[in-house]
C-alpha positions as CSV (number, residue, x, y, z in Angstrom):
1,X,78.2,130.3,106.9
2,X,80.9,129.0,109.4
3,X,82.6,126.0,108.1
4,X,82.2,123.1,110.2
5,X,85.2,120.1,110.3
6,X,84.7,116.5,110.6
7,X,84.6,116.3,114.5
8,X,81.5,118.9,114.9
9,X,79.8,117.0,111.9
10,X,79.8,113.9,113.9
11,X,79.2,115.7,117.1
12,X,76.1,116.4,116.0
13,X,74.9,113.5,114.5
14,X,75.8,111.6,118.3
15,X,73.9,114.3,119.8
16,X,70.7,113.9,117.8
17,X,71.0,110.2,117.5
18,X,71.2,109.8,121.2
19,X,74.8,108.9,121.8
20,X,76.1,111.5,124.2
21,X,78.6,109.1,125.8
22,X,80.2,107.9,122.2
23,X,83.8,106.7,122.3
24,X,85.4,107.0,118.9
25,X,86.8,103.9,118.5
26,X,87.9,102.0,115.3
27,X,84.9,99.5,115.1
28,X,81.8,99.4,117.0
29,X,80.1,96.5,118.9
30,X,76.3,95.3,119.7
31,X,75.4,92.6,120.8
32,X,72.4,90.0,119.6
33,X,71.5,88.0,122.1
34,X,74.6,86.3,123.2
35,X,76.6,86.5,120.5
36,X,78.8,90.1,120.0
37,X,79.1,91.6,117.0
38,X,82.1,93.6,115.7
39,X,81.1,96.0,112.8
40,X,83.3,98.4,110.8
41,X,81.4,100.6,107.7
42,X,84.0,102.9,105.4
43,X,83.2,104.7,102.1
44,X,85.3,105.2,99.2
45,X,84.7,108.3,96.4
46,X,85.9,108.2,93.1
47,X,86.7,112.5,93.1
48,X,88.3,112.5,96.3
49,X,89.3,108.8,97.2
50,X,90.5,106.9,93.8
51,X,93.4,108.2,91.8
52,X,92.8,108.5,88.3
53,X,95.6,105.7,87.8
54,X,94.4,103.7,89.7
55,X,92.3,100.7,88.0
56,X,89.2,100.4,89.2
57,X,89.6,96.6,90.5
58,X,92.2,98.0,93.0
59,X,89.8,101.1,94.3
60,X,87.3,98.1,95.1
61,X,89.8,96.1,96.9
62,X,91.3,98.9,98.7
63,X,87.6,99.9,99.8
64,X,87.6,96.0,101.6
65,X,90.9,96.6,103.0
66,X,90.0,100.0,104.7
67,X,87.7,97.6,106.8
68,X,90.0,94.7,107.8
69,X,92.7,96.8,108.6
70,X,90.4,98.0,111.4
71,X,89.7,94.5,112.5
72,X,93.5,93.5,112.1
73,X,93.7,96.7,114.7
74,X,91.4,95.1,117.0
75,X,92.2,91.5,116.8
76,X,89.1,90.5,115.0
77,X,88.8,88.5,112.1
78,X,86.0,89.6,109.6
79,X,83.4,87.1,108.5
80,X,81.1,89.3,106.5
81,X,80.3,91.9,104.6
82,X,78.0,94.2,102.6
83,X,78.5,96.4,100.1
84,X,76.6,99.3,98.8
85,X,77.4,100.5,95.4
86,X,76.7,104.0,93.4
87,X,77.6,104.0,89.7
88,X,77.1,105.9,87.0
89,X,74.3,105.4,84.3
90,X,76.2,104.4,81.4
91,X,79.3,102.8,83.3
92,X,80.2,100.0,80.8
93,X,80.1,95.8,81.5
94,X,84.1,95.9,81.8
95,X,84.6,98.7,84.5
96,X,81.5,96.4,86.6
97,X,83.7,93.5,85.9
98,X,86.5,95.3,87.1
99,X,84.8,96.6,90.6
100,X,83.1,93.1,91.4
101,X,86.8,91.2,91.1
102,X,88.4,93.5,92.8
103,X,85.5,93.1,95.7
104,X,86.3,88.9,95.2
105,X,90.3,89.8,95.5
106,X,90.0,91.3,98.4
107,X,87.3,88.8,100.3
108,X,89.6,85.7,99.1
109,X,92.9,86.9,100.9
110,X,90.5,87.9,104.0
111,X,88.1,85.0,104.3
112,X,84.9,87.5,104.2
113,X,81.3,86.3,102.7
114,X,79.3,88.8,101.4
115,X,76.0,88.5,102.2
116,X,74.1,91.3,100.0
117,X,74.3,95.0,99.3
118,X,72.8,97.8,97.0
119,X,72.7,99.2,94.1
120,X,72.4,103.3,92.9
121,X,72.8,105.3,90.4
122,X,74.5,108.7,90.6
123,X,77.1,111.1,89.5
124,X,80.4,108.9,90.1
125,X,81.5,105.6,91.6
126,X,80.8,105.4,95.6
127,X,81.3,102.2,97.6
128,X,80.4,101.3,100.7
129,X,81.4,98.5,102.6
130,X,80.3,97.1,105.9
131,X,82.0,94.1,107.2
132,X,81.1,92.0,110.3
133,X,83.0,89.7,112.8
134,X,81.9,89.0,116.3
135,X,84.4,88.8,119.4
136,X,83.6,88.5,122.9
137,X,86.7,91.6,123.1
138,X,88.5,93.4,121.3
139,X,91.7,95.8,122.0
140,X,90.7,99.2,122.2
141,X,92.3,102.5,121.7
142,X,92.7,103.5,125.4
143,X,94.7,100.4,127.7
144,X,98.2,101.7,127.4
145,X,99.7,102.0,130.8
146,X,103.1,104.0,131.9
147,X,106.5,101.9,130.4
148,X,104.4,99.8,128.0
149,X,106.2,99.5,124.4
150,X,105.0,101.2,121.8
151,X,105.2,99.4,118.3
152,X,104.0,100.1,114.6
153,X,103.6,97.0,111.8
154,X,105.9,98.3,109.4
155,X,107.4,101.1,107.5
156,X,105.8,104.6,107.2
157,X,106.0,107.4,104.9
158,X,105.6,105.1,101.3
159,X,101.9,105.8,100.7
160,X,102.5,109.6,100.9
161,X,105.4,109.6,98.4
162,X,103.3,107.4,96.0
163,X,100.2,109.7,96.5
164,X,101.8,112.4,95.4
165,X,103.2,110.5,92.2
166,X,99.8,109.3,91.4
167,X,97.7,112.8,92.1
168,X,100.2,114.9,90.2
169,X,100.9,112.6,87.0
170,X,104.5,112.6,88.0
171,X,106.7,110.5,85.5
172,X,109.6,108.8,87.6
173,X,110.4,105.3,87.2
174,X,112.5,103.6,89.6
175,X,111.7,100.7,92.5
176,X,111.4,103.1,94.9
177,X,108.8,104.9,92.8
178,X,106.9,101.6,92.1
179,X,107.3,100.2,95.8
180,X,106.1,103.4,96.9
181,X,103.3,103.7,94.4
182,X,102.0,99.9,95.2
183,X,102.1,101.1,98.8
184,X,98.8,102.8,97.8
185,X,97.0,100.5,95.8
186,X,98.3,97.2,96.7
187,X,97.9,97.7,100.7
188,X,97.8,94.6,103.4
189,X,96.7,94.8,106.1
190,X,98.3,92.6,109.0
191,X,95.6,90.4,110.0
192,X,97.1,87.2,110.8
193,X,99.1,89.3,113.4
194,X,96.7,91.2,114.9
195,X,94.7,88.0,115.6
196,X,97.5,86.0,117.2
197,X,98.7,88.6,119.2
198,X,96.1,90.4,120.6
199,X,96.4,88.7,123.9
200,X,99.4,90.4,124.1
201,X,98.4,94.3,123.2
202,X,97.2,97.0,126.0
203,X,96.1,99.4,123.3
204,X,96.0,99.3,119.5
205,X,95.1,101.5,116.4
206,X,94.3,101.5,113.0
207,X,96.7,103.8,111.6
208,X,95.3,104.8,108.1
209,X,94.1,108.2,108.8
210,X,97.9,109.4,109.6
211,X,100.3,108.3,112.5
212,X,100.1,111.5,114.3
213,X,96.5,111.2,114.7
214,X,96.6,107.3,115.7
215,X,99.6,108.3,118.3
216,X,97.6,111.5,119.7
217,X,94.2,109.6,119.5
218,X,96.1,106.6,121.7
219,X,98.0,109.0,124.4
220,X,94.9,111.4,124.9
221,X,92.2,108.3,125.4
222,X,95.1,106.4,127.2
223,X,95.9,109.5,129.9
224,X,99.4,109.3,129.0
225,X,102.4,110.8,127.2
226,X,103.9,108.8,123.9
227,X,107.1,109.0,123.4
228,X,108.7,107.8,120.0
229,X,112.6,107.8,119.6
230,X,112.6,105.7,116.3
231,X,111.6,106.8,113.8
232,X,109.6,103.8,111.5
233,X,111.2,104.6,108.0
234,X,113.5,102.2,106.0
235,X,116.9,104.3,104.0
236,X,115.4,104.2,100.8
237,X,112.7,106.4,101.8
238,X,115.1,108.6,103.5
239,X,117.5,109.0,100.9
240,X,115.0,109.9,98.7
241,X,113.4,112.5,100.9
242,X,116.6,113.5,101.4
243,X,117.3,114.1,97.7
244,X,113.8,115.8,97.4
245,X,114.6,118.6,99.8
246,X,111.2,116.5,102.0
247,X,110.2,116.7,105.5
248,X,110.8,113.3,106.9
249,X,108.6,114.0,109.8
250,X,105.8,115.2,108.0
251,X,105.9,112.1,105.5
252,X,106.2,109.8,108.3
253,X,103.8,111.1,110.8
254,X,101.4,112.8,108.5
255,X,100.8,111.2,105.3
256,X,98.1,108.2,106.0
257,X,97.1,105.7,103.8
258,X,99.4,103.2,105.3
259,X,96.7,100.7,106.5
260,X,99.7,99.2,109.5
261,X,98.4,99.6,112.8
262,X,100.2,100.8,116.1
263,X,100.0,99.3,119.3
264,X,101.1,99.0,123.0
265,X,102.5,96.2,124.8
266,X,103.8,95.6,128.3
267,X,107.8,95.2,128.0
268,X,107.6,91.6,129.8
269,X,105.7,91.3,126.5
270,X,108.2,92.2,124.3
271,X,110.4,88.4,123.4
272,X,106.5,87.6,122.4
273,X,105.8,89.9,119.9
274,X,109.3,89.9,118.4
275,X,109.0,86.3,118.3
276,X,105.4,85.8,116.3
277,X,106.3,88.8,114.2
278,X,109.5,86.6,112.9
279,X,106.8,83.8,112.4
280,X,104.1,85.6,110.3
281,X,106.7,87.6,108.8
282,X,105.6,90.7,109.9
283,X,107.7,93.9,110.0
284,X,107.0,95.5,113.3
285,X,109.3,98.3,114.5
286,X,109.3,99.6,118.1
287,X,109.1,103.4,118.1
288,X,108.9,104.4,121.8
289,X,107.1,104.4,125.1
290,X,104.7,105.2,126.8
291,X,105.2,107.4,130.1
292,X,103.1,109.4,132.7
293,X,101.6,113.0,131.2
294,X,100.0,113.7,128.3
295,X,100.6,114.3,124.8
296,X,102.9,112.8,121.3
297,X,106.7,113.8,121.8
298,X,109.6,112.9,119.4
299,X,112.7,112.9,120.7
300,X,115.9,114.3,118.9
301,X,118.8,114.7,120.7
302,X,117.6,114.6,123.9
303,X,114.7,117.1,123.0
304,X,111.5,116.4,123.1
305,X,109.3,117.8,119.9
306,X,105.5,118.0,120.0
307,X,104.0,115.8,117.6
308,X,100.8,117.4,116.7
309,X,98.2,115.7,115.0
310,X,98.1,116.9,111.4
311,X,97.0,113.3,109.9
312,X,93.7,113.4,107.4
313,X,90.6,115.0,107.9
314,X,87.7,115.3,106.1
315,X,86.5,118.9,105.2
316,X,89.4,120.8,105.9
């Protein structure tokens, strides 16, 4: 039986459901009557999607967060939301306690309502979330033009490092280790500046499943080449790659879990962002441009590397 990956999956579902022309794009938009409607869905699994150190209350939040982050992408706030639960039979009264405040946490910082949901019963803990906005726009994936800037909303590469920690049952205690380790399960999305700035952006992505993929994903619906010559990692993470005997380009580009976003801007742009990202407090790090051709280059010493995209998928 031939193994099929994530992309043919979906494929096929668009082809049956009608959809030929579908755009992948980080939410999707109907509209109801006049009013637009901005909708993201993501799932969250217990075996494959919540570390077993991680507390519960976090895993519910996280599975909120996974959503806004989209929106923060888009330039959308998020009004509602439903959530569909799966638990199993004899889960006790604490863990549900657990689960339903980290659901509250995570609607409180965001401003979300939830309206409803469901309920199952299964094997292990599933939760779906579906949160709503509406917008008459939002920024997609594909706008960059040739000598726009190309910027990310903080630091990359902590989330992998504090993966690994968690997944392996590693035993190292230092700030780094715990900064690196609350990258995963505290995670913040940058809302507040995707919604004041938005005016602002030609393109922008959610960048959770990896950068490579949000920087190839960009370039290839864009029709253009990327080119990043920064590299969007802070010295602590370096030294301790460094120390590790790590690839710092596979950390940074392909790790994931970072829940930032990137995003294009024209350079008469540029005093703008710099500005509002001073006011918000918001960490953004220019990491290239964007030029005529097609592809993800990093360029090191005046060489230009392909940056292939070997963020997260599904299946592999």
């Amino acid at each position: 039986m031939t193994k099929l990956s994530e992309d043919k999956i979906i494929k096929i579902f668009q082809t049956k459901l009608g959809n030929k022309k579908f755009i992948s794009e980080d939410v999707e938009t109907f509209t109801l009557g006049k009013t637009k409607i901005i909708a993201k869905i993501d799932t969250m699994v217990e075996s494959t999607d919540i570390p077993k150190k991680m507390k519960l209350s976090d895993a519910a939040r996280k599975s909120v967060i996974a959503c806004v982050s989209d929106f923060a992408a888009k330039g959308v706030k998020p009004e509602y939301g439903i959530i569909s639960i799966n638990l199993p039979k004899r889960i006790s009264r604490v863990k549900i306690d657990n689960i339903a405040n980290g659901f509250k946490k995570a609607c409180k910082e965001y401003g979300i309502s939830i309206i409803g949901g469901d309920t199952n019963a299964g094997k292990e803990i599933v939760f779906n979330v579906c949160i709503f906005g509406n917008s008459n726009n939002i920024v997609t994936r594909k706008g960059s033009k040739k000598d726009d800037l190309i910027f990310v909303t903080g630091p990359f590469g902590y989330t992998s490092i504090g993966l690994n920690i968690l997944l392996n049952n590693k035993k190292e205690k230092n700030n780094f280790v715990k900064k690196s380790i609350k990258s995963v399960i505290n995670p913040k999305p940058k809302l507040s500046f995707g919604l004041k700035n938005k005016k602002y952006f030609s393109s922008s992505m959610d960048s959770s499943d990896g950068l490579s993929t949000t920087l190839n994903e960009m370039a290839k619906q864009s029709g253009k080449k990327f080119i990043v010559d920064q590299m969007p990692s802070n010295k602590d993470l370096e030294d301790y790659v460094k120390k590790k005997n790590l690839n710092l380009n596979s950390i940074i580009f392909n790790g994931g879990e970072e829940y930032e976003f990137v995003f294009t801007v024209p350079v008469k742009y540029r005093k703008n962002i710099i500005k509002n990202a001073k006011l918000l407090k918001t960490p953004i790090i220019e990491i290239g441009y964007v030029t005529s051709g097609k592809g993800v280059f990093l360029k090191n010493n005046n060489k230009n590397i392909i940056v292939k995209d070997l963020g997260w998928k599904h299946f592999k």
